[in-house]
ZAMARGU-4260 file (C-alpha; in steps of 0.2 Angstrom, whole numbers, plus 5000, padded with zeros to 4 digits):
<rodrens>
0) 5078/6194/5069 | 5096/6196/5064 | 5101/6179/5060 | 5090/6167/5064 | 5096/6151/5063
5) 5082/6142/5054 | 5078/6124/5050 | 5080/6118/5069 | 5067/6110/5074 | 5072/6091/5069
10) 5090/6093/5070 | 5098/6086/5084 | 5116/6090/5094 | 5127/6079/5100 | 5143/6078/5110
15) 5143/6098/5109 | 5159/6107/5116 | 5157/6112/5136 | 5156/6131/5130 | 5139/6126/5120
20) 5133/6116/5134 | 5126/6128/5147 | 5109/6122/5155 | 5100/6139/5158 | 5087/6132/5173
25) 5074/6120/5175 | 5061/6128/5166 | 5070/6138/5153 | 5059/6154/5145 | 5064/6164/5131
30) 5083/6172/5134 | 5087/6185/5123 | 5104/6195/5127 | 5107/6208/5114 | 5125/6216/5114
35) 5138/6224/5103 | 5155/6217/5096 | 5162/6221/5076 | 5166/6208/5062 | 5155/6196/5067
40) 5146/6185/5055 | 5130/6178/5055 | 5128/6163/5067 | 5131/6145/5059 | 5126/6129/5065
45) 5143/6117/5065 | 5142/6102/5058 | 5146/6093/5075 | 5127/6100/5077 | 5116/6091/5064
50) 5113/6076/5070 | 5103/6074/5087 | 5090/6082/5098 | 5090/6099/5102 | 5094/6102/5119
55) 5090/6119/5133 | 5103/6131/5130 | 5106/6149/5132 | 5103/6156/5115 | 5110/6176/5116
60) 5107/6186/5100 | 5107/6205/5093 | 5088/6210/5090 | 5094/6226/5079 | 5098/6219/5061
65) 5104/6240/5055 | 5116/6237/5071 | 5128/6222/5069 | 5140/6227/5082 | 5143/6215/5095
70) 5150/6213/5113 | 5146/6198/5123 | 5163/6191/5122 | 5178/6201/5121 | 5185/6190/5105
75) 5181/6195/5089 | 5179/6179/5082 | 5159/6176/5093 | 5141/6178/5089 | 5127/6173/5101
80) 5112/6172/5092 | 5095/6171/5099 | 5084/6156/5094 | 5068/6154/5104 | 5061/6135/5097
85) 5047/6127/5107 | 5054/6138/5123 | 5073/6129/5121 | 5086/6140/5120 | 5102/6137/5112
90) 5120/6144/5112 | 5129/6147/5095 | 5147/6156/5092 | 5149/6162/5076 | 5172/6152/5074
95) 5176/6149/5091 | 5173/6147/5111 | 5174/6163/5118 | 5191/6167/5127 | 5181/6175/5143
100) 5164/6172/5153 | 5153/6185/5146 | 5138/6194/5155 | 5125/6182/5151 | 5136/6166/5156
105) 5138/6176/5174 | 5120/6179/5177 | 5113/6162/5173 | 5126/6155/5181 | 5121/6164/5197
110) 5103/6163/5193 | 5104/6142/5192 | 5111/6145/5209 | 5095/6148/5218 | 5081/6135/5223
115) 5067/6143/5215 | 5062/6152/5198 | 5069/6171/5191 | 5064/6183/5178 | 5077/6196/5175
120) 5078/6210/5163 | 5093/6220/5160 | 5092/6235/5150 | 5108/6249/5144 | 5100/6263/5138
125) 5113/6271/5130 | 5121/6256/5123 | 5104/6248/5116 | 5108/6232/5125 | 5096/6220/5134
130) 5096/6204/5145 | 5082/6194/5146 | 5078/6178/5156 | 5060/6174/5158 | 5059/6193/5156
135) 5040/6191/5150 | 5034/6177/5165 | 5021/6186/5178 | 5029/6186/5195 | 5022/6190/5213
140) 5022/6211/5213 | 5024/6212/5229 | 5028/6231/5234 | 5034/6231/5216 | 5015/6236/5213
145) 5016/6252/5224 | 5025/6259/5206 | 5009/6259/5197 | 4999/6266/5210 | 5011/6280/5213
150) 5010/6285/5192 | 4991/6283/5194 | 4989/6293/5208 | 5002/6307/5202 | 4990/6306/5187
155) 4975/6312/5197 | 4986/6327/5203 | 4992/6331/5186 | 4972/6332/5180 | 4968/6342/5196
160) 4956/6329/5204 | 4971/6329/5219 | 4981/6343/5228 | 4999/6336/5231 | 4996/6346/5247
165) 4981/6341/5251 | 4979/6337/5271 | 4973/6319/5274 | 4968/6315/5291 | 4975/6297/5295
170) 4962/6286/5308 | 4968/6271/5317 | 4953/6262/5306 | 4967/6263/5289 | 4980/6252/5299
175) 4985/6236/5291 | 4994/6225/5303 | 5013/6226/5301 | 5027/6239/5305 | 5020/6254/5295
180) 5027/6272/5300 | 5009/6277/5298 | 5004/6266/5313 | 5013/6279/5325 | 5004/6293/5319
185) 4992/6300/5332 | 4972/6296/5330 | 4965/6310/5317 | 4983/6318/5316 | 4985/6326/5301
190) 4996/6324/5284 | 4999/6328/5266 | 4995/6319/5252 | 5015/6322/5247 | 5019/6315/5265
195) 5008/6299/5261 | 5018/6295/5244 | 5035/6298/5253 | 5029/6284/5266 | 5022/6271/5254
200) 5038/6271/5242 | 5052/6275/5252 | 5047/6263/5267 | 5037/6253/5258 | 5022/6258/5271
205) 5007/6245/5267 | 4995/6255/5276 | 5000/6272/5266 | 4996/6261/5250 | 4982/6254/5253
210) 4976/6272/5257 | 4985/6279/5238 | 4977/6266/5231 | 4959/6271/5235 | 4964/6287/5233
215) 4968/6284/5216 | 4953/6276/5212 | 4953/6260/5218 | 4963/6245/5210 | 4951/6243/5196
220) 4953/6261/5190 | 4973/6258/5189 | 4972/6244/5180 | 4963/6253/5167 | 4975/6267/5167
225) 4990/6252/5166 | 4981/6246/5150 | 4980/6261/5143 | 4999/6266/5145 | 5002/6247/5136
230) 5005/6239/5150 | 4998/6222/5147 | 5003/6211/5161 | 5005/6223/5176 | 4990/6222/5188
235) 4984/6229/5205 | 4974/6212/5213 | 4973/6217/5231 | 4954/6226/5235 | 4952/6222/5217
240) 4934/6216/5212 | 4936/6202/5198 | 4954/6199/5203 | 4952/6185/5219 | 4962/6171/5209
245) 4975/6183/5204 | 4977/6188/5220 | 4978/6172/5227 | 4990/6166/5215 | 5002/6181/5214
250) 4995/6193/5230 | 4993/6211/5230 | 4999/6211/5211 | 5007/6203/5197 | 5021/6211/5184
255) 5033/6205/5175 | 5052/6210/5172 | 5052/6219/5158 | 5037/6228/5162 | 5043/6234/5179
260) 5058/6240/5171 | 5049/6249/5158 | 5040/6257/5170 | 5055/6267/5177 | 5062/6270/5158
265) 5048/6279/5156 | 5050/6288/5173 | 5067/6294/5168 | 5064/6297/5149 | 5048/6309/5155
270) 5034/6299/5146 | 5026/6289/5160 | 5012/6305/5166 | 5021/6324/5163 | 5036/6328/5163
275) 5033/6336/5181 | 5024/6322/5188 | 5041/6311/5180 | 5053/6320/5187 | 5042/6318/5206
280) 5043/6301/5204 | 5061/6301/5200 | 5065/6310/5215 | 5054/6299/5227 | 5061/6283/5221
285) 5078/6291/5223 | 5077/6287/5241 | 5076/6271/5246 | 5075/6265/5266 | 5076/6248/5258
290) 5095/6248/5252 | 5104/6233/5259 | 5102/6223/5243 | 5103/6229/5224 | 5107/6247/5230
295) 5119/6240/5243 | 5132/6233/5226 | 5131/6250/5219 | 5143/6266/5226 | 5136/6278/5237
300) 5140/6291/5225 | 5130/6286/5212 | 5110/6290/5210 | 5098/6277/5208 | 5080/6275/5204
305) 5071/6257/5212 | 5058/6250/5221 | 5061/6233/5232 | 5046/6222/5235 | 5046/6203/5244
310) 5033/6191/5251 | 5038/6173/5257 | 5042/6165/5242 | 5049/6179/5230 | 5061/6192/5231
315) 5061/6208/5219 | 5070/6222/5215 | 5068/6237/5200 | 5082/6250/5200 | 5088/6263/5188
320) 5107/6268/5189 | 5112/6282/5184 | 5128/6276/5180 | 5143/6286/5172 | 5145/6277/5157
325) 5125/6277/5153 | 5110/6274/5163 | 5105/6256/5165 | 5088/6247/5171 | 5088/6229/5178
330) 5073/6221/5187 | 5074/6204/5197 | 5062/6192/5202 | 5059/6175/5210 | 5047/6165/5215
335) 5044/6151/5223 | 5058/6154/5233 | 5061/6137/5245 | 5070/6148/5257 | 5058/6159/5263
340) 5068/6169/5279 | 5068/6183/5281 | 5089/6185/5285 | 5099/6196/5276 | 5108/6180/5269
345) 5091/6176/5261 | 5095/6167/5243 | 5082/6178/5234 | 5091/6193/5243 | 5109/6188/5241
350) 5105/6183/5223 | 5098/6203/5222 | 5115/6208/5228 | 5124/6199/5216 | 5115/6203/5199
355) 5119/6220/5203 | 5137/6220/5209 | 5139/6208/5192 | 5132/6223/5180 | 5139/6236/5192
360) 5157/6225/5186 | 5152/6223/5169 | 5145/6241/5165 | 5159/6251/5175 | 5175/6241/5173
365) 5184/6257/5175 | 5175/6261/5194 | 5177/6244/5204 | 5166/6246/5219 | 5166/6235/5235
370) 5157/6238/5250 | 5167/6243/5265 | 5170/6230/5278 | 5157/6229/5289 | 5144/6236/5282
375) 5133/6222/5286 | 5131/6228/5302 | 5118/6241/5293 | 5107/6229/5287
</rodrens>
C-alpha cells in the first residue's frame, strides 16, 4: 500500500487542525478513496501528531504504488493516505490543509447526515479511482438481489437449458401480494420468458422474480453460480433452504457495495456470462421505471445501467453511468434507516439523490446538470 503510515497503533493525536478532524460516522468501517494528484509525497505524520490516542477519522489513500498521481484536493501540496488501524480511520495531508472540500469530504459529510448506517462504493473506470465507505459491510439486498438472478437465469439461456422466447403461462397461484404488473395479467395468459425479465428488472415486479428465480434453479443453485464467479458475500435468502436467519436478518438477500457494483462492471466490460447475454443485460437495466432517485441527479441524455431496491429500513441504489468523461459505477446503501416512509422526501432516498448529483458534479464539472423545476410532480 502506497505509503502506509506505520508505527500508529500507540501514538496518540491531540489538538489536531479542524481539516484533520472529520468524524466519519458512528460506526466507522474501512474508507479507502483512491485518486490522482502529481508531486505529492508520501504521507507524514506531523509532529502535533505524536502524542495521544488515535481518533476515528477519514483516512483516504492511493492503492496503486506504480501510479502516484493524485487528485482529491485541487492543491498540489495534499496527500490522503489510507490507514485502516483497528477499524479507525484517519485523515493525513501530505504540507498543508487543502484549499477545497474534496469528493470524499462531500460524501461523508452527506452520509453523517442520515440517521442510520451506509456502505458506498464509488468506482471511475477510466480514471482507476475508488471511494469506499463501508464498501465491504453486508447490507439488506432488497431488489438489488434480482441482478444475480437475472445473470443466473441469462446463464441458463446462454447453456441452452432456456429459450429467451420461451412461452410461460402465468396462473394467479405465482402472485405475491403487492402491485406487480404480473398481477393484471389474465388467469393462464400467456408470456415470454424475455417479457418476465423485462417485468422483474424494470418494475422491479416481485411476483415475475420469484418466478425467475425458480426458473433459474431455485436460490440454492444461484448462490452456487455467485460463488463461482467470486462473489463471496452476495446471497439469494428468500425460498432459500439453509438461509432462514439470513433472511431474517437481511430479507430476500444480502450484498455488499462493492460487490453490487462489480456486478454491473462486469455487465458492461462483457465478463459476467457472454458477451451476448452482457450486452442483454445492459440493455434491460438500461430502462428503469424506478428513476426518481439516483437516475433522477443525472441528464436525461445520458445512459445509465442500475438497479433500485428498498425495504423499511434500507434504501439502495446500483447505477452505471455512462458518463462523457468515462464511465463510472457507484452503489449505496443503508440500513437501519429510522425513517422508514415511503415519501419521496425519504432520507435514505434523498441521500440517493444527493450522492449522485455530488459525483455527477465532481466527475462532469464541464456539464452542470439541474433538474428542471417541477419535476417532482413525476415522482
Amino acid at each position: 500500500m502506497f505509503g502506509l503510515v506505520a508505527n500508529l497503533q500507540k501514538k496518540v493525536i491531540k489538538n489536531a487542525p479542524q481539516y484533520l478532524a472529520r468524524p466519519l460516522m458512528r460506526n466507522p468501517a474501512n474508507a479507502i478513496i483512491t485518486e490522482k494528484r502529481k508531486e505529492c509525497p508520501s504521507p507524514v505524520i506531523p509532529e502535533t501528531y505524536k502524542n495521544g490516542a488515535l481518533p476515528s477519522f477519514l483516512i483516504i489513500s492511493s492503492l496503486n504504488q506504480q501510479n502516484p498521481d493524485f487528485f482529491v484536493f485541487p492543491t498540489k501540496r495534499v496527500l490522503l493516505s489510507l490507514v485502516a488501524l483497528f477499524g479507525n480511520i484517519l485523515l493525513a495531508s501530505c504540507q498543508g490543509p487543502p484549499e477545497s472540500v474534496t469528493l470524499a469530504t462531500k460524501l461523508e459529510t452527506r452520509i453523517a447526515e442520515l440517521d442510520g448506517e451506509v456502505g458506498l462504493y464509488v468506482h471511475h473506470l477510466k480514471k482507476d479511482h475508488s471511494v469506499l465507505i463501508n464498501a465491504d459491510e453486508l447490507f439488506p439486498a432488497a431488489s438489488l438481489i434480482k441482478v444475480p438472478i437475472l445473470a443466473s437465469l441469462l446463464n441458463k439461456v446462454e447453456r441452452g437449458e432456456l429459450g429467451y422466447q420461451d412461452k410461460l403461462i402465468y396462473t394467479k397461484d405465482r402472485l405475491y401480494p403487492g402491485e406487480d404488473l404480473l398481477g393484471s395479467f389474465a388467469n393462464n395468459e400467456k408470456l415470454t420468458l424475455k417479457k418476465l425479465v423485462f417485468l422483474m428488472i424494470t418494475t422491479s415486479d416481485n411476483t415475475a422474480s420469484l418466478w425467475c428465480q425458480e426458473l433459474a434453479g431455485t436460490g440454492t443453485t444461484i448462490n452456487t453460480w455467485l460463488k463461482q464467479k467470486g462473489f463471496l458475500h452476495t446471497r439469494l435468502n428468500s425460498r432459500t433452504p439453509g438461509r432462514a436467519d439470513a433472511r431474517d436478518r437481511y430479507g430476500w438477500g444480502q450484498t455488499t457495495p462493492r460487490e453490487m457494483a462489480q456486478l454491473l462492471i462486469r455487465i458492461r466490460n462483457r465478463k459476467l456470462v457472454s458477451p451476448a447475454a452482457d450486452e442483454e443485460m445492459a440493455r434491460i437495466m438500461g430502462r428503469s421505471y424506478w428513476d426518481g432517485e439516483a437516475i433522477s441527479s443525472v441528464p436525461p441524455s445520458i445512459s445509465t445501467m442500475s438497479k433500485q431496491g428498498a425495504v423499511n429500513a434500507s434504501r439502495s441504489e446500483v447505477v452505471l453511468v455512462h458518463a462523457p468523461h468515462g464511465d463510472y459505477v457507484f452503489c449505496v446503501i443503508t440500513k437501519n434507516q429510522k425513517d422508514q416512509s415511503w415519501k419521496h422526501g425519504n432520507e435514505g432516498f434523498s441521500l440517493l439523490r444527493d450522492i449522485s448529483r455530488i459525483l455527477w458534479e465532481h466527475f462532469e464539472p464541464q456539464q452542470p446538470y439541474l433538474p428542471a423545476s417541477g419535476n417532482e410532480q413525476f415522482r
